[in-house]
mmJSON file of the N, C-alpha and C atoms, coordinates in Angstrom:
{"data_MODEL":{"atom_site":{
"group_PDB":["ATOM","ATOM","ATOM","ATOM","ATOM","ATOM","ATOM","ATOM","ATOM","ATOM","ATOM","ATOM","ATOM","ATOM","ATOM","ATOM","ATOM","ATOM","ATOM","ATOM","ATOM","ATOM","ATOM","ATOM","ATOM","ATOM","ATOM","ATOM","ATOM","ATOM","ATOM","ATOM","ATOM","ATOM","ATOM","ATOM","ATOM","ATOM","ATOM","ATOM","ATOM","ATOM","ATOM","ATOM","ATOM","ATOM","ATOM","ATOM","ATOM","ATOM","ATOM","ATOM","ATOM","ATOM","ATOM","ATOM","ATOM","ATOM","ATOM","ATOM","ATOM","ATOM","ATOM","ATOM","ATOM","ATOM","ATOM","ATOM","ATOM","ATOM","ATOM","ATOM","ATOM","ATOM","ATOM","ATOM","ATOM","ATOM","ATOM","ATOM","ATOM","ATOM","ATOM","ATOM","ATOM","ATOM","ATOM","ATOM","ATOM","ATOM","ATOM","ATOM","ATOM","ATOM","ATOM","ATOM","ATOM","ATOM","ATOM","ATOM","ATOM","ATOM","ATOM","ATOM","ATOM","ATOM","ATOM","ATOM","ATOM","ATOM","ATOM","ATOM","ATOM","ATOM","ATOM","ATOM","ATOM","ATOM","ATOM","ATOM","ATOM","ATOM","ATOM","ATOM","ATOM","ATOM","ATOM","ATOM","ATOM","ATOM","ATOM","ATOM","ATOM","ATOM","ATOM","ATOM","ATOM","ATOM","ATOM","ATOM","ATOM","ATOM","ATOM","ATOM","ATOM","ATOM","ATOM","ATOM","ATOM","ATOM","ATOM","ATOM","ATOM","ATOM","ATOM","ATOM","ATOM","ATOM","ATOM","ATOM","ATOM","ATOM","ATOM","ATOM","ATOM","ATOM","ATOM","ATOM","ATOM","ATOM","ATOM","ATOM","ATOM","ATOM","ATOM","ATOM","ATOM","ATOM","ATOM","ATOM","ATOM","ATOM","ATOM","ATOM","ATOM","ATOM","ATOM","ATOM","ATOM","ATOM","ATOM","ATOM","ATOM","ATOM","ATOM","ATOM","ATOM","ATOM","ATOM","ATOM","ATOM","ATOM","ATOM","ATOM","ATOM","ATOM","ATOM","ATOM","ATOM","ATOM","ATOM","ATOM","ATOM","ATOM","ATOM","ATOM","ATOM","ATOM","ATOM","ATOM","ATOM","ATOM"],
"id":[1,2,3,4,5,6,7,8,9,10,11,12,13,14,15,16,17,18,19,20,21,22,23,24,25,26,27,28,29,30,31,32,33,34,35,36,37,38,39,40,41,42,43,44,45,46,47,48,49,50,51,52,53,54,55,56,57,58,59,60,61,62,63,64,65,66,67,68,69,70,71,72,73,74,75,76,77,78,79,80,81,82,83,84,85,86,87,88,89,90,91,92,93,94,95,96,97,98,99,100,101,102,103,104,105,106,107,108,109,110,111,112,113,114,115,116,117,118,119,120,121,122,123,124,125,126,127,128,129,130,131,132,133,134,135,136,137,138,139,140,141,142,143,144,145,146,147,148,149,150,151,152,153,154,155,156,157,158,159,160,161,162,163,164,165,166,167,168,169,170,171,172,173,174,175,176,177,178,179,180,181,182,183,184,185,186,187,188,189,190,191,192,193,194,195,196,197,198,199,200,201,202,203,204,205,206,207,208,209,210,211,212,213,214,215,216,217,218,219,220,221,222],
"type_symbol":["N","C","C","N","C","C","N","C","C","N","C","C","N","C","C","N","C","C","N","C","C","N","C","C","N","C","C","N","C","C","N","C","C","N","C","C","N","C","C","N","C","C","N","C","C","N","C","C","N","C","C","N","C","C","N","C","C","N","C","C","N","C","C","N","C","C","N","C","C","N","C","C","N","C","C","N","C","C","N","C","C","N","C","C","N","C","C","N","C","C","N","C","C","N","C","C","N","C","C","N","C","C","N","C","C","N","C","C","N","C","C","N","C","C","N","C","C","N","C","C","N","C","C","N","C","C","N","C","C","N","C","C","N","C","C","N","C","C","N","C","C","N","C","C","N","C","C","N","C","C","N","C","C","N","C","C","N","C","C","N","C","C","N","C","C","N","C","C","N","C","C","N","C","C","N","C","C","N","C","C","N","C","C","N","C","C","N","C","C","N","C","C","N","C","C","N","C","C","N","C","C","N","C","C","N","C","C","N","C","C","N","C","C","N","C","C","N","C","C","N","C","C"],
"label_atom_id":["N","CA","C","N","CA","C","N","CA","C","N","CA","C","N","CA","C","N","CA","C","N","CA","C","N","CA","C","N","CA","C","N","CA","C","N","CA","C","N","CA","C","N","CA","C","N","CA","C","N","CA","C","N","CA","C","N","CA","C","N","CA","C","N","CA","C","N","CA","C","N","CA","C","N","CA","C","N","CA","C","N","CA","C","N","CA","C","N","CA","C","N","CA","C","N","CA","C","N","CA","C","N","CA","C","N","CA","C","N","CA","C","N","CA","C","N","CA","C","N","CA","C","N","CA","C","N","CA","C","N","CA","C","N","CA","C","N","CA","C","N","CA","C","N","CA","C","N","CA","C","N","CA","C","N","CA","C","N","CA","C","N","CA","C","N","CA","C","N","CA","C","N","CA","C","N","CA","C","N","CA","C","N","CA","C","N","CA","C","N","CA","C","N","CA","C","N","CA","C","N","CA","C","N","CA","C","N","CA","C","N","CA","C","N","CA","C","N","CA","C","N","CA","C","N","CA","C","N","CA","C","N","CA","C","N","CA","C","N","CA","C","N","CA","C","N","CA","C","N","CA","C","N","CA","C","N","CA","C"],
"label_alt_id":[null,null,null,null,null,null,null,null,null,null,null,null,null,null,null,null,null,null,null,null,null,null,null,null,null,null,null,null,null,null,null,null,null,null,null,null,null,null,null,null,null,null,null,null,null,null,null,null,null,null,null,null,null,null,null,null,null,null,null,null,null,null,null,null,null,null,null,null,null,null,null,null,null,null,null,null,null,null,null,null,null,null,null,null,null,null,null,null,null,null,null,null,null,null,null,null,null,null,null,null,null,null,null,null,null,null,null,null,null,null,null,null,null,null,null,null,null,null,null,null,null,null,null,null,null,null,null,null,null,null,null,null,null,null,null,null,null,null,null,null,null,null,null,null,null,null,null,null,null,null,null,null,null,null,null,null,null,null,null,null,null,null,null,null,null,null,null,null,null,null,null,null,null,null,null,null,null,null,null,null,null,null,null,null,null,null,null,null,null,null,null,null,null,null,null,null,null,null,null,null,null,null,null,null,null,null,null,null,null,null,null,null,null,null,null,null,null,null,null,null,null,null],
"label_comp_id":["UNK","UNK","UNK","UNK","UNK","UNK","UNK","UNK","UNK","UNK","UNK","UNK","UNK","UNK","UNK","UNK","UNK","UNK","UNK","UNK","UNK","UNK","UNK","UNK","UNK","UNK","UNK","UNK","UNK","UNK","UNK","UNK","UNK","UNK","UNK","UNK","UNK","UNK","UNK","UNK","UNK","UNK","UNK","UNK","UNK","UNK","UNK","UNK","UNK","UNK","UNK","UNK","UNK","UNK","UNK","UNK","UNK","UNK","UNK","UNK","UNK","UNK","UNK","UNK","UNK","UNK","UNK","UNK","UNK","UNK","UNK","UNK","UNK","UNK","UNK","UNK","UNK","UNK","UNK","UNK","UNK","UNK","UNK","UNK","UNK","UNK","UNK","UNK","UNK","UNK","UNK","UNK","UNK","UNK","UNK","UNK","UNK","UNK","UNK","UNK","UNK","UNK","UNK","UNK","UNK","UNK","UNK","UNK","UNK","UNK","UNK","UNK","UNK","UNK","UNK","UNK","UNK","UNK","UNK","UNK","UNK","UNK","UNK","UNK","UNK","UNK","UNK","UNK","UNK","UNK","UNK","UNK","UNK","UNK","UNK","UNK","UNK","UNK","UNK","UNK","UNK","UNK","UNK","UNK","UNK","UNK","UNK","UNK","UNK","UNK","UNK","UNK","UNK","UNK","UNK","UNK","UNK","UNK","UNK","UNK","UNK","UNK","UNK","UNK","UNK","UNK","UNK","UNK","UNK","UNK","UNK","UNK","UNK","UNK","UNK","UNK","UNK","UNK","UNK","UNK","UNK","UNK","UNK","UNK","UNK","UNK","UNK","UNK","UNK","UNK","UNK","UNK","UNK","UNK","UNK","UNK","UNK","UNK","UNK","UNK","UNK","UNK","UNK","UNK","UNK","UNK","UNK","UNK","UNK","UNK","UNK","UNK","UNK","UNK","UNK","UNK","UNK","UNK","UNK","UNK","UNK","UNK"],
"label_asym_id":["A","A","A","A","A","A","A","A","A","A","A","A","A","A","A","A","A","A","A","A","A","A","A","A","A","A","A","A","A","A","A","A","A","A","A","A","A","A","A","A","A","A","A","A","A","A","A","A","A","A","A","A","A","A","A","A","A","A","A","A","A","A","A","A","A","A","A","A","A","A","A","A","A","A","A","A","A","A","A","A","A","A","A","A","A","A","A","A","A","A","A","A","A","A","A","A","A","A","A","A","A","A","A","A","A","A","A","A","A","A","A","A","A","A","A","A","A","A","A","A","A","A","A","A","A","A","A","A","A","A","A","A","A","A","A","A","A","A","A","A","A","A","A","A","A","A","A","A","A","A","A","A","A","A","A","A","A","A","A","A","A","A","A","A","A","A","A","A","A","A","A","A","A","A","A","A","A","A","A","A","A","A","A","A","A","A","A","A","A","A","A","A","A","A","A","A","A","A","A","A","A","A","A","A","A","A","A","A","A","A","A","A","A","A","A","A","A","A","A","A","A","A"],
"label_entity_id":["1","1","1","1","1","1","1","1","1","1","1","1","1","1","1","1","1","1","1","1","1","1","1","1","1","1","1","1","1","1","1","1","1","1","1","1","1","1","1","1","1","1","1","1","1","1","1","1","1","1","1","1","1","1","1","1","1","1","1","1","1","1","1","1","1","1","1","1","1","1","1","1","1","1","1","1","1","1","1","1","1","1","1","1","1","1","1","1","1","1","1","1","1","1","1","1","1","1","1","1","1","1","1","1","1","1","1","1","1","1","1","1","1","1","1","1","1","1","1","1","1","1","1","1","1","1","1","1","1","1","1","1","1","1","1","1","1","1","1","1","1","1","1","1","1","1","1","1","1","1","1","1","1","1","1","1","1","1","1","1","1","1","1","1","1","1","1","1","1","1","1","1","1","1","1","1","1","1","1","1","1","1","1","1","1","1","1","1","1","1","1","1","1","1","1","1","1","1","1","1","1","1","1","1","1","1","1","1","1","1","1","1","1","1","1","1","1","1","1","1","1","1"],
"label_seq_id":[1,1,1,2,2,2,3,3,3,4,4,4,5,5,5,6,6,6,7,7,7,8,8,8,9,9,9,10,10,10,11,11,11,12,12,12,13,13,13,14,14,14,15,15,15,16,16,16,17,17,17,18,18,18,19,19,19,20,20,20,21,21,21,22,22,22,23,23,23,24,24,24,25,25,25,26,26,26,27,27,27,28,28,28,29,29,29,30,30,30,31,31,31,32,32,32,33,33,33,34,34,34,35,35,35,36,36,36,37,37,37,38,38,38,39,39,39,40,40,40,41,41,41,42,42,42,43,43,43,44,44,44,45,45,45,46,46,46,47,47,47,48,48,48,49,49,49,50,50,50,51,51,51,52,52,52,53,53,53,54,54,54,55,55,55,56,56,56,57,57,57,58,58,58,59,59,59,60,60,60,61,61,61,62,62,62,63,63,63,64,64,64,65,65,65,66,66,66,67,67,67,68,68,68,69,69,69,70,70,70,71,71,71,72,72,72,73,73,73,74,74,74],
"pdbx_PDB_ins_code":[null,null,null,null,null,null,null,null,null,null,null,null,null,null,null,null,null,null,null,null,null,null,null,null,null,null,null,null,null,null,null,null,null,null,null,null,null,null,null,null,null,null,null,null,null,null,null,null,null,null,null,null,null,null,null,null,null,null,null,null,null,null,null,null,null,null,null,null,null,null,null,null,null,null,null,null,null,null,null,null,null,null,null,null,null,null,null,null,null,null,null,null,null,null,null,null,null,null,null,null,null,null,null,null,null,null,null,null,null,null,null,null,null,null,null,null,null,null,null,null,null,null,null,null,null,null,null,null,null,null,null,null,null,null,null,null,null,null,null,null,null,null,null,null,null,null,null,null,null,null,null,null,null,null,null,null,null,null,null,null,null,null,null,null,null,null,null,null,null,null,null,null,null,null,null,null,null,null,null,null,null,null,null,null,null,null,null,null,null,null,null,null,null,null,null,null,null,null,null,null,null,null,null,null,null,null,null,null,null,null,null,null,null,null,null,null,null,null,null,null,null,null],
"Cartn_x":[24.338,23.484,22.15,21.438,20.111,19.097,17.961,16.65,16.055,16.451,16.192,16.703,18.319,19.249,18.766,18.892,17.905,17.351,16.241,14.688,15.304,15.881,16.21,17.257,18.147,18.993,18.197,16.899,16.061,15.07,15.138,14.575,12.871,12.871,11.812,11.325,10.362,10.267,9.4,9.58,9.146,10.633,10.379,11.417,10.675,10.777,10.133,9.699,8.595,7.709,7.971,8.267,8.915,7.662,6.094,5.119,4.006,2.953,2.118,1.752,1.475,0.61,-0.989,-1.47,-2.912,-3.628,-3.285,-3.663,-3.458,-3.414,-3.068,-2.193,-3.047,-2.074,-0.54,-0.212,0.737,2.164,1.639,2.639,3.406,2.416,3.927,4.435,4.708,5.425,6.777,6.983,8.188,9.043,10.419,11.525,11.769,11.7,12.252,11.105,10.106,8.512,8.717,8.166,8.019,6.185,5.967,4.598,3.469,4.282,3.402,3.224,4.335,3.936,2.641,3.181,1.945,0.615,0.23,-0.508,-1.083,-0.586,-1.258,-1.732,-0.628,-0.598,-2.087,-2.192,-3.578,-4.437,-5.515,-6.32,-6.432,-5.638,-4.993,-4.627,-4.732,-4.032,-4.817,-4.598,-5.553,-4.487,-5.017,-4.052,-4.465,-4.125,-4.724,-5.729,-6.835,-8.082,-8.183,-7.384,-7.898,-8.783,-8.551,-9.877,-8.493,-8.209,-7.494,-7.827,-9.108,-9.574,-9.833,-10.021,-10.136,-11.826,-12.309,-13.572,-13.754,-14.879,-15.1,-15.864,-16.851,-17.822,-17.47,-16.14,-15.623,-14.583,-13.823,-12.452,-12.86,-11.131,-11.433,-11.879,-12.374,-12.41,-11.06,-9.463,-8.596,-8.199,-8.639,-7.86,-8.887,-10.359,-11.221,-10.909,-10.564,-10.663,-9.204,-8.301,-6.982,-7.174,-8.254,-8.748,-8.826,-8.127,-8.536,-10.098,-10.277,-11.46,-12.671,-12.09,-12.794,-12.751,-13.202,-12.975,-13.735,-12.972,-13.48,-14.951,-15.486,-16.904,-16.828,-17.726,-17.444,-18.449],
"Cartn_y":[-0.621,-0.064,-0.805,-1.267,-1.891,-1.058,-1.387,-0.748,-0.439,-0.617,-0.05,1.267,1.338,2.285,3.297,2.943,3.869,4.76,4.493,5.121,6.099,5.143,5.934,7.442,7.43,8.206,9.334,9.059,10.28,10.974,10.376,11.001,10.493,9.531,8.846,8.089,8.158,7.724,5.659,5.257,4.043,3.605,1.98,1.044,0.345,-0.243,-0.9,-2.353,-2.596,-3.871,-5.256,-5.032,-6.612,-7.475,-7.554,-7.477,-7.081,-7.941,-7.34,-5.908,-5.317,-3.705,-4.532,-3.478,-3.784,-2.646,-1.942,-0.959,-0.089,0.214,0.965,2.015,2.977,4.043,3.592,2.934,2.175,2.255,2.388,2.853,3.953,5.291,6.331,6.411,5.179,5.186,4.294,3.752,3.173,4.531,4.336,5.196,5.485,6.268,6.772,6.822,6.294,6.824,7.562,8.517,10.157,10.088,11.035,11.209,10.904,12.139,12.147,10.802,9.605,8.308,7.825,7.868,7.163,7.296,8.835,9.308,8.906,8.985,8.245,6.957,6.167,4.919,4.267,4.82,4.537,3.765,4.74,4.279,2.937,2.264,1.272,0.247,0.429,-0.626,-1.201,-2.301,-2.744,-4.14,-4.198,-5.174,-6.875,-7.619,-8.979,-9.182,-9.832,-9.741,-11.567,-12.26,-13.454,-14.225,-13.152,-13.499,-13.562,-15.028,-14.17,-13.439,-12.824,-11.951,-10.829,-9.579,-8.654,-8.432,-7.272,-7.219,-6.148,-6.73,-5.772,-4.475,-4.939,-4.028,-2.631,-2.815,-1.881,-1.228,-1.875,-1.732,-0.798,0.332,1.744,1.013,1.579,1.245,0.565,1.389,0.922,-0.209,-0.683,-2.05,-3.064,-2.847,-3.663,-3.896,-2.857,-3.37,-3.69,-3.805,-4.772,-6.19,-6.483,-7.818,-8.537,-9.953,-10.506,-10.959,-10.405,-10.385,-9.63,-8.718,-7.439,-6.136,-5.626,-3.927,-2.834,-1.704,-0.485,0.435,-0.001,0.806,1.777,1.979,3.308,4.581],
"Cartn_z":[7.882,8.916,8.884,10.181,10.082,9.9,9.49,9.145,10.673,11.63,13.103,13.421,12.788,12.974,11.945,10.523,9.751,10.071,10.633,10.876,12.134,13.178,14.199,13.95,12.989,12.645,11.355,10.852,10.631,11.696,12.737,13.956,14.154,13.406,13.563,15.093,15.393,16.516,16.256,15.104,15.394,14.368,13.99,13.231,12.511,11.614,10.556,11.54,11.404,12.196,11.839,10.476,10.351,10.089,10.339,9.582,8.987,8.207,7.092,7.831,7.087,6.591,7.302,8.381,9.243,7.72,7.378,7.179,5.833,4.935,3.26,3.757,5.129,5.136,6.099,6.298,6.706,5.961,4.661,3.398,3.831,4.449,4.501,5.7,6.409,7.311,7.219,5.407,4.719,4.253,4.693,4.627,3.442,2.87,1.889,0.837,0.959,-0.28,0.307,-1.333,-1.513,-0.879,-0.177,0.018,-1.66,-2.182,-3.453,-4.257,-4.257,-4.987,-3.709,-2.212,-1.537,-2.094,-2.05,-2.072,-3.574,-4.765,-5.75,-5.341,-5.304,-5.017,-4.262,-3.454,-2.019,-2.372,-3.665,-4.338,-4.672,-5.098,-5.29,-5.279,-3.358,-2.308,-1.644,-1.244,-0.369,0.033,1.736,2.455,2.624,2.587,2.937,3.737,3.321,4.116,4.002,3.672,3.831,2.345,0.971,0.247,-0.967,-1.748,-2.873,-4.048,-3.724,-5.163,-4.645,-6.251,-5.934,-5.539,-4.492,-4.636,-5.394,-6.879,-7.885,-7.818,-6.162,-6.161,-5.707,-5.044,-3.991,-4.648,-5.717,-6.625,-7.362,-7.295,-8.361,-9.598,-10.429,-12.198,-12.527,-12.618,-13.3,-12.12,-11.379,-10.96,-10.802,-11.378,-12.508,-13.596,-14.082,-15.749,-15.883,-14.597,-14.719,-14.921,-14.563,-13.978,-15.064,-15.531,-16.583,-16.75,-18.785,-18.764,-18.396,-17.701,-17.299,-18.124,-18.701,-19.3,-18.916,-18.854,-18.057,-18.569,-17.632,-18.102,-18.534,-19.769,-20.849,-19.705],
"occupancy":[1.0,1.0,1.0,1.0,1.0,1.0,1.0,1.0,1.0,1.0,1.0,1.0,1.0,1.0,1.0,1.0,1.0,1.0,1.0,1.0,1.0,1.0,1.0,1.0,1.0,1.0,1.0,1.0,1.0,1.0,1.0,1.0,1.0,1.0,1.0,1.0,1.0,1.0,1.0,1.0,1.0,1.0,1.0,1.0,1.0,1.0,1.0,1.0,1.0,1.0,1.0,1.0,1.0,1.0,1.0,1.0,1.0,1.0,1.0,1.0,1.0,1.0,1.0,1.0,1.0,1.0,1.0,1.0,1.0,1.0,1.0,1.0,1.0,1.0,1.0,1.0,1.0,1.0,1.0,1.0,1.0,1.0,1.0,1.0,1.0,1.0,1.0,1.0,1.0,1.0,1.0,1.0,1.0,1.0,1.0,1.0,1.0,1.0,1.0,1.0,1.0,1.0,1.0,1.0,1.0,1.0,1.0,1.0,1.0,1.0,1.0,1.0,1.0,1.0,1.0,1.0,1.0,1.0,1.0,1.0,1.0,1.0,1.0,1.0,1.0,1.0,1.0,1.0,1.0,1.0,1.0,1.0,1.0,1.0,1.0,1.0,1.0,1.0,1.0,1.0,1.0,1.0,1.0,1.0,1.0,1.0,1.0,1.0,1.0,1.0,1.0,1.0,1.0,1.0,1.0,1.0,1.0,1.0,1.0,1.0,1.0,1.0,1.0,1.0,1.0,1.0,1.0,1.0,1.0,1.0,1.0,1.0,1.0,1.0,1.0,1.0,1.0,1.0,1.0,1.0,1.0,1.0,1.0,1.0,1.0,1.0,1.0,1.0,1.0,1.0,1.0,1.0,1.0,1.0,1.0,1.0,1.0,1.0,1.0,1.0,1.0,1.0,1.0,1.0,1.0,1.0,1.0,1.0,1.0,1.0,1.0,1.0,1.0,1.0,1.0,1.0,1.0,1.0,1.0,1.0,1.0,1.0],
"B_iso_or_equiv":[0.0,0.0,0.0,0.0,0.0,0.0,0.0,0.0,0.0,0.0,0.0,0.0,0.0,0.0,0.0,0.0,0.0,0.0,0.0,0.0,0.0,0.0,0.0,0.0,0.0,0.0,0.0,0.0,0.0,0.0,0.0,0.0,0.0,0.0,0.0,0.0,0.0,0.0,0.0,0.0,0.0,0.0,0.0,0.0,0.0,0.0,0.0,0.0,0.0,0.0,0.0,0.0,0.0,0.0,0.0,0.0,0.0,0.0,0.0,0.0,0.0,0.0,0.0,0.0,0.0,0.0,0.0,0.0,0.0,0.0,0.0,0.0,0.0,0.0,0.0,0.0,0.0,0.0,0.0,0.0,0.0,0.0,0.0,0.0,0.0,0.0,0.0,0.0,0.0,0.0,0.0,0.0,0.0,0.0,0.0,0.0,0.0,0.0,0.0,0.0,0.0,0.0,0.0,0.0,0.0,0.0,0.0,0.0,0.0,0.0,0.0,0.0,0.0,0.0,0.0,0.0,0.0,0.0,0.0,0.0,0.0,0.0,0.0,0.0,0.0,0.0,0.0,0.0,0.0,0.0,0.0,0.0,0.0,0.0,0.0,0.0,0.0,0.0,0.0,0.0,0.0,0.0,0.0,0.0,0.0,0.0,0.0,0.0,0.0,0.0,0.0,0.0,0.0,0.0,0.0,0.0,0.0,0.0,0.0,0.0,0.0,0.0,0.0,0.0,0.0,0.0,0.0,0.0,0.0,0.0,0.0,0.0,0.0,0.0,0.0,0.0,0.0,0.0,0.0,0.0,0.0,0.0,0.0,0.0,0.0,0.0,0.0,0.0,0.0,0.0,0.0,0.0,0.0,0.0,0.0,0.0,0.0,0.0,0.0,0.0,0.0,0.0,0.0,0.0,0.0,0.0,0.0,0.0,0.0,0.0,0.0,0.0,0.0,0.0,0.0,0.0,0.0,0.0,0.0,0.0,0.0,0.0],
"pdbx_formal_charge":[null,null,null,null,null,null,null,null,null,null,null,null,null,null,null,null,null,null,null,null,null,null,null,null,null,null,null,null,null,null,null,null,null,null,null,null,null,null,null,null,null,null,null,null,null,null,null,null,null,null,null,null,null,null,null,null,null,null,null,null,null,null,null,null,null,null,null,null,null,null,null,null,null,null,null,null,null,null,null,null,null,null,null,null,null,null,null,null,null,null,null,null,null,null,null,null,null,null,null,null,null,null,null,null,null,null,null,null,null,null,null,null,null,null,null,null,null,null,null,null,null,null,null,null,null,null,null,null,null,null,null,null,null,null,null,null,null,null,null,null,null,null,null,null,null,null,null,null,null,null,null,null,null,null,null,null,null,null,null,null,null,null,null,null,null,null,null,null,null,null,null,null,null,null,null,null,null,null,null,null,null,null,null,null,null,null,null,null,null,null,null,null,null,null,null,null,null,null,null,null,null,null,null,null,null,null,null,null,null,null,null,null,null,null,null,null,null,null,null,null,null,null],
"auth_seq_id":[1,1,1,2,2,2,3,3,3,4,4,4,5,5,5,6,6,6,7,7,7,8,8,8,9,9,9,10,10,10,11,11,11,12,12,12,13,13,13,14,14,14,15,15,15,16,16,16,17,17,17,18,18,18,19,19,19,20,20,20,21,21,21,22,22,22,23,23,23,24,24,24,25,25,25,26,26,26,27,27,27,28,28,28,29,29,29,30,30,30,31,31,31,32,32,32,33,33,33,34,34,34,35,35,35,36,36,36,37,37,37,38,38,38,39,39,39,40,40,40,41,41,41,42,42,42,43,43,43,44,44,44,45,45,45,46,46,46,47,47,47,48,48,48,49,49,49,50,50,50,51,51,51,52,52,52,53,53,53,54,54,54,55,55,55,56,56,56,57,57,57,58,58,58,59,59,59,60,60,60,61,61,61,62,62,62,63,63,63,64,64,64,65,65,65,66,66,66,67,67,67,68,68,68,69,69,69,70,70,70,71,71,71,72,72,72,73,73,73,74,74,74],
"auth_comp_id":["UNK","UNK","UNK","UNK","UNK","UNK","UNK","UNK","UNK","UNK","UNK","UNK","UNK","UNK","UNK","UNK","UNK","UNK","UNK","UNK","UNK","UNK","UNK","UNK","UNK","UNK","UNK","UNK","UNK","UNK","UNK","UNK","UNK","UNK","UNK","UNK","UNK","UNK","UNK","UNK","UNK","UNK","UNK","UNK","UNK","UNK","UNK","UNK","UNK","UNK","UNK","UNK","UNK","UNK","UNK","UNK","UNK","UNK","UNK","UNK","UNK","UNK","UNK","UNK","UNK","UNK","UNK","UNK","UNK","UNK","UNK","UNK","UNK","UNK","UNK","UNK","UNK","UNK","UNK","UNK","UNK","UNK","UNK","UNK","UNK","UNK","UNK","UNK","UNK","UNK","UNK","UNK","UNK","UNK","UNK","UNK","UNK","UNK","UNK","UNK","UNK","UNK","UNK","UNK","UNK","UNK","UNK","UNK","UNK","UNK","UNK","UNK","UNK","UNK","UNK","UNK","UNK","UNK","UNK","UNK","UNK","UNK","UNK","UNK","UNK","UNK","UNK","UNK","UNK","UNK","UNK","UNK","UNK","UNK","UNK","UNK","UNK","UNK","UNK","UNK","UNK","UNK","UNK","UNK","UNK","UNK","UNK","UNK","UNK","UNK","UNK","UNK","UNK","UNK","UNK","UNK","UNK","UNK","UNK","UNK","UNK","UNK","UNK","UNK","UNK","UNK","UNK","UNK","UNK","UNK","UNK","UNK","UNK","UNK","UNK","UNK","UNK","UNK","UNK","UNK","UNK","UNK","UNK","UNK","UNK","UNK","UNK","UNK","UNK","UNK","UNK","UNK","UNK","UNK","UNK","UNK","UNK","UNK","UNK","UNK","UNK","UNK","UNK","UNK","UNK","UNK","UNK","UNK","UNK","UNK","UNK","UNK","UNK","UNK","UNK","UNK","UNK","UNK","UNK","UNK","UNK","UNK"],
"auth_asym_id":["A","A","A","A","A","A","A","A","A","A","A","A","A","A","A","A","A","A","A","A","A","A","A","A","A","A","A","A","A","A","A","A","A","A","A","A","A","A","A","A","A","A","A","A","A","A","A","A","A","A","A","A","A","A","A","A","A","A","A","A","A","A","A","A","A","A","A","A","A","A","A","A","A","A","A","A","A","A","A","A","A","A","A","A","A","A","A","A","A","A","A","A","A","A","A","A","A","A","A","A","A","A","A","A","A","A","A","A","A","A","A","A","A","A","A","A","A","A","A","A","A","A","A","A","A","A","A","A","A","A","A","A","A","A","A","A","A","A","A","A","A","A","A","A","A","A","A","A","A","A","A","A","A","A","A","A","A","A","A","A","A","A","A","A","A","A","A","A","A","A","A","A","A","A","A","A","A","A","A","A","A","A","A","A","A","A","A","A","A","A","A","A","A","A","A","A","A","A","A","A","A","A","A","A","A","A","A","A","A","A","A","A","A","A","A","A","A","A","A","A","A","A"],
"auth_atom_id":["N","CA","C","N","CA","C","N","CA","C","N","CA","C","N","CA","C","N","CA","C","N","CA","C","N","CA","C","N","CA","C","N","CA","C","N","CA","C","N","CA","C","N","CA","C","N","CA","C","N","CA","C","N","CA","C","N","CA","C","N","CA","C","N","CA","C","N","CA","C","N","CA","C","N","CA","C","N","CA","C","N","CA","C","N","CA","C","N","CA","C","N","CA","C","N","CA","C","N","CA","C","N","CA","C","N","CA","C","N","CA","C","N","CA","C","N","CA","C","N","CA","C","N","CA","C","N","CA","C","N","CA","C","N","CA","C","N","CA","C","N","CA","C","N","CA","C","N","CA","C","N","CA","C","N","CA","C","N","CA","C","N","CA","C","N","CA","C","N","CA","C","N","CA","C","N","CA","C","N","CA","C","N","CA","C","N","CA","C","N","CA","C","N","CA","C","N","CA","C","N","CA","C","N","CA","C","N","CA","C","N","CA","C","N","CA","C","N","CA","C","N","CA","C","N","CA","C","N","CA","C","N","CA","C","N","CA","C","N","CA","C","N","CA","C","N","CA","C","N","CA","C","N","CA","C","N","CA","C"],
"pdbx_PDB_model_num":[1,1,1,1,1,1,1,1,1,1,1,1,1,1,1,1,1,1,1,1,1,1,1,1,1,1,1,1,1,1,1,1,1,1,1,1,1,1,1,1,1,1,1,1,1,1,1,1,1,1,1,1,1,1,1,1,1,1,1,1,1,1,1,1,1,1,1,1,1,1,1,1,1,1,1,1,1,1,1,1,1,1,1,1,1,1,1,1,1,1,1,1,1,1,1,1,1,1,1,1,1,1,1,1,1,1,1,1,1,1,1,1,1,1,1,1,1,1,1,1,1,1,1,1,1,1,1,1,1,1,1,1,1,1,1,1,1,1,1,1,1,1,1,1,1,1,1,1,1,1,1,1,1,1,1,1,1,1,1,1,1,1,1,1,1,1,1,1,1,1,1,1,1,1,1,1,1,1,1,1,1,1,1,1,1,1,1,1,1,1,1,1,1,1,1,1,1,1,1,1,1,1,1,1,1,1,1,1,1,1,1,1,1,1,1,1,1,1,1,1,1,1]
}}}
């Protein structure tokens, strides 16, 4: 079955776009995430802006002090 037919056969009214995420909340509109992982997850996320680094100033704590060389402010 295609990922068109899928979506359509849970009564969804869109189909998977086929590209990038404009957007983080974009996530719970993938079939089958549980709300509750999105919803952790969010924090988290962030979509292609054109830059390949993270921005530190704006980034939760734990996906700073992911950062090599970086550790989490006491």
């Amino acid at each position: 079955m295609t990922k068109r037919r899928l979506y359509g056969c849970r009564g969804l009214g869109y189909s998977p776009a086929q590209s990038l995420f404009t957007h983080v909340n974009e996530l719970s509109l993938v079939l089958g995430l549980p709300p509750i992982l999105v919803g952790r997850a969010l924090p988290f996320l962030t979509v292609f802006n054109d830059h390949p680094t993270v921005d530190f100033l704006i980034a939760v704590p734990e996906v700073v002090a992911a950062l090599p060389g970086m550790t989490r402010p006491l």
